[in-house]
N, C-alpha and C positions, 0 to 999 in steps of 0.2 A: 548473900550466900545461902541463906536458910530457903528461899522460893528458889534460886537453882536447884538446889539439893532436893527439893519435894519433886523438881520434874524430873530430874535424873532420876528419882525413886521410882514414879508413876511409870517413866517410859521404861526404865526396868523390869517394875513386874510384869506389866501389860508385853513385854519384849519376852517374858519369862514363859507365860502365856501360850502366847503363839506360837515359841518353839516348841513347850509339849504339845501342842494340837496339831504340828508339824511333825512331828517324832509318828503321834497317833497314827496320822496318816499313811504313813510310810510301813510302819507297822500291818495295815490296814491292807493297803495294796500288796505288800509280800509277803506275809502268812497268812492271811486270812481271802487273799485273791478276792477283797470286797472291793469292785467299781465302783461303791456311792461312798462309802467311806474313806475309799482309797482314791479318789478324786484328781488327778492331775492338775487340774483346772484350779481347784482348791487351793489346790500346795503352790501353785503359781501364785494365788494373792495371797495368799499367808507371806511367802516368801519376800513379795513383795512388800507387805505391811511392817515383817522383820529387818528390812532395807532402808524402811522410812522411818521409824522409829530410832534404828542405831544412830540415826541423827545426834539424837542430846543425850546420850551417852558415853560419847567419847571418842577418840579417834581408832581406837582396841577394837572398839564392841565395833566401829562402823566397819571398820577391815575384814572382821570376822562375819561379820553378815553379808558382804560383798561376797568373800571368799567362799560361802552358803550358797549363795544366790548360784555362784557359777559351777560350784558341785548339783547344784540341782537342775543348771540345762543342761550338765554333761550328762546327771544320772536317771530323770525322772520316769523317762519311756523304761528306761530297762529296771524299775521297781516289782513289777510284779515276778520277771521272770528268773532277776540275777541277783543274787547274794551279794554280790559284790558292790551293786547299785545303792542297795539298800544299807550297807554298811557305810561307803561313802558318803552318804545323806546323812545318816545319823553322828557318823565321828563327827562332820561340818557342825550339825546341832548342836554337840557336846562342848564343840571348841566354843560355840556364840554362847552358848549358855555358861561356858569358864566365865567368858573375858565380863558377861554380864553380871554375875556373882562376885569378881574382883572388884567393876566398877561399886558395886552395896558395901563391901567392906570398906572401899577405901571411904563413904563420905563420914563424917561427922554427925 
């Protein structure tokens, strides 16, 4: 119980991580109209690394990184130019980042 509970912790925060760098991003490309900061390509492996990670965190957090994953093919082209892109990406973030904070409460 005690080494599960350390990699649900590691892959939590390290999951914790990559969604603010992911947030960053998004950020990046829609107010600040920065291409190197605001990276598409980027946001695609992060996206993905947040995909693979929600592995050993639970069936919650994997849902909700899936559900990430597929707001960010629907929204990633329309970042720099639409509000709406950009809020969609980040509510997805908020939700992975709930379900990944719930996971930290509940261990012992």
């Amino acid at each position: 119980v005690s080494e599960h509970n350390s990699n649900v912790r590691e892959a939590s925060f390290e999951l914790l991580l990559q969604l603010a760098e992911l947030e960053q991003l998004v950020y990046a490309a829609h107010y600040d109209q920065d291409t190197e900061r605001g990276n598409p390509r980027v946001g695609w492996v992060t996206v993905g690394l947040v995909t693979d990670l929600s592995i050993a965190c639970g069936a919650q957090v994997r849902h909700s990184a899936l559900a990430l994953k597929d707001v960010w093919g629907e929204h990633w082209s329309g970042l720099p130019d639409e509000r709406v892109s950009a809020d969609a990406v980040v509510a997805a973030i908020d939700e992975t980042r709930s379900q990944v904070q719930q996971v930290l409460l509940q261990l012992d």
